[in-house]
C-alpha positions in Angstrom: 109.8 105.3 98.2 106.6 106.6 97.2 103.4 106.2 99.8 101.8 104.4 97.2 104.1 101.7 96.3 104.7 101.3 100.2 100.6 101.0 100.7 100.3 98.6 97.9 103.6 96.8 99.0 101.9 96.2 102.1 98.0 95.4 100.5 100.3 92.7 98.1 101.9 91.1 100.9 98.9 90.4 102.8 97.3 89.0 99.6 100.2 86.7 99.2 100.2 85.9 102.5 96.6 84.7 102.2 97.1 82.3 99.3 100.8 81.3 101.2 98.9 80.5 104.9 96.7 78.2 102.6 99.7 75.7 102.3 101.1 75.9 105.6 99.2 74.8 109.2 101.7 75.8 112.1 102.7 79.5 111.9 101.1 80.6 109.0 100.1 83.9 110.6 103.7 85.4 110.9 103.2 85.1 106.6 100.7 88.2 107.7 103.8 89.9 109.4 106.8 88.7 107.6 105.6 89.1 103.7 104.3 92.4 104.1 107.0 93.7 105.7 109.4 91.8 103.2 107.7 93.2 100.1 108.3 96.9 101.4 112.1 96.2 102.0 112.4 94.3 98.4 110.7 97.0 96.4 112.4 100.0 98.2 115.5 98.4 98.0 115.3 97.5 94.1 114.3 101.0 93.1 117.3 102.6 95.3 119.5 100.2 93.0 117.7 100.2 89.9 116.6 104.1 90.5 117.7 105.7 86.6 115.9 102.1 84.9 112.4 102.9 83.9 111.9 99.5 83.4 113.2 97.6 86.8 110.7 100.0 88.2 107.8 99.2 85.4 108.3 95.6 86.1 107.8 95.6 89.9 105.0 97.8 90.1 103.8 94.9 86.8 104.5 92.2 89.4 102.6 93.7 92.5 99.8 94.4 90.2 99.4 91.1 88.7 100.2 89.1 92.0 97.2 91.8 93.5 95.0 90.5 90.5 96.1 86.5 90.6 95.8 86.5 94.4 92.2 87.9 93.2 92.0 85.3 90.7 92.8 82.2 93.2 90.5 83.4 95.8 88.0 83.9 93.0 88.5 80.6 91.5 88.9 79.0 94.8 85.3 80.6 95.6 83.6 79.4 92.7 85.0 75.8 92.8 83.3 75.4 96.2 79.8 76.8 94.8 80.6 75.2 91.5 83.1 72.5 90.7 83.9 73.1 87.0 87.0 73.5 86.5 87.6 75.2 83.0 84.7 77.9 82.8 85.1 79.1 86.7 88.8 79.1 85.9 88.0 81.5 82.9 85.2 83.4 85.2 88.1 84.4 87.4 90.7 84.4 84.9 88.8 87.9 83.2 88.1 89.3 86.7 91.6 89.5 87.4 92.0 91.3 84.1 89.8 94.0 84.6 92.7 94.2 87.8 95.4 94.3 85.5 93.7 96.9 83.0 93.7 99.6 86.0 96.6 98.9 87.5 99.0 98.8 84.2 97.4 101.2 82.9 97.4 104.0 85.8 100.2 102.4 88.0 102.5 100.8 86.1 102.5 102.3 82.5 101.4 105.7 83.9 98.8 106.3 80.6 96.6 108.6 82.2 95.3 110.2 79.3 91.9 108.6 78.9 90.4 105.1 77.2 90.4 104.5 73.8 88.9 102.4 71.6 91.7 101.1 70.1 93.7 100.2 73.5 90.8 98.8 75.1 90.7 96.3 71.5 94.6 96.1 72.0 94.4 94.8 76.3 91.5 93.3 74.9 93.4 90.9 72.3 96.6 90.2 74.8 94.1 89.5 77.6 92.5 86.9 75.1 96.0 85.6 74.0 96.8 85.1 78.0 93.6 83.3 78.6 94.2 80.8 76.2 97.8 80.6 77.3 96.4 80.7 81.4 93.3 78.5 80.3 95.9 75.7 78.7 98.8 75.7 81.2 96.2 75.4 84.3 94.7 71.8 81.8 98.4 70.6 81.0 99.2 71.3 84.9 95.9 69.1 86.0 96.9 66.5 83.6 100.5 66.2 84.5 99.6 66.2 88.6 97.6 64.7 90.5 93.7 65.5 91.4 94.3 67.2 94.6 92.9 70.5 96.0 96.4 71.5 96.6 97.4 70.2 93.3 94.7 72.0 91.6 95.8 75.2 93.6 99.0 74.7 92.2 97.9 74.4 88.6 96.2 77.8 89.1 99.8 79.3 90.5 101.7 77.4 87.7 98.8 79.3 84.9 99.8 82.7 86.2 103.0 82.7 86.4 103.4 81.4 82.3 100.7 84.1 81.9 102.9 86.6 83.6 105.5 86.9 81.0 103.0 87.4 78.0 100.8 90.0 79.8 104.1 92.2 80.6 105.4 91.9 77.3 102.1 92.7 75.6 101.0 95.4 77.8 104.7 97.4 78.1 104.8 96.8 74.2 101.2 96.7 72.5 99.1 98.1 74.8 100.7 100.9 76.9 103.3 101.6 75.0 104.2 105.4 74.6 
């Protein structure tokens, strides 16, 4: 396992751990132990099996990245719903700061495209990132209409949004954006 994955295994963990302690009240320190920890053994252990698979290994270095970046975009959105209490446009506020996330970590981690910017891939991450906002903006609205108008309810809105994104941004990045 490279140093890298194993520093950003750890840096993830903690992250998720973060977001993780906020539902829990008794214990929720050992999530600062045990996910860390956890997220090392997982991703060493599924490169050693999936080790001649390019993309097993693309899609968990996607999945650190974007659970980095939507640990960034809870915390964000969690921040400016304190200040703020607008749903929709903070949601959208931290919705493209976790993109800008994504961008340099598919791009230089994931996809390794190392070979500059270009107009035309920033206009191709810029229409999937568009594509997953509206798809991130209008699960986190059907998730608030279907549950009830809770803190943690909301938080899990935000979770349910990024996960639905998930799938579209991989897709788009591995096979618009980044691909070689």
């Amino acid at each position: 396992m490279k140093k890298l994955e194993v520093i950003f295994s750890i840096v993830c963990g903690i992250s998720v751990a973060w977001v993780v302690s906020d539902f829990f009240i008794l214990y929720n320190w050992a999530f600062f132990i045990l996910l860390p920890l956890l997220f090392v053994v997982l991703v060493d252990a599924i490169e050693r099996i999936f080790k001649n698979t390019k993309i097993v290994g693309q899609g968990i270095r996607h999945i650190l990245t974007g659970a980095f970046a939507d640990i960034a975009d809870i915390k964000i959105f969690q921040l400016l719903f304190w200040i703020f209490p607008a749903g929709l446009t903070i949601k959208t506020i931290s919705f493209l700061a976790s993109a800008v996330i994504k961008y340099f970590g598919n791009k230089i981690w994931v996809f390794n495209k190392n070979d500059g910017h270009s107009i035309k891939e920033a206009s191709q991450f810029l229409f999937v990132t568009i594509i997953g906002l509206i798809i991130n903006v209008s699960s986190f609205y059907c998730a608030t209409l279907l549950l009830p108008n809770t803190k943690i309810y909301t938080e899990i809105s935000v979770i349910f949004a990024l996960l639905v994104t998930a799938i579209w941004n991989f897709l788009g990045y591995k096979l618009i954006v980044f691909k070689k």
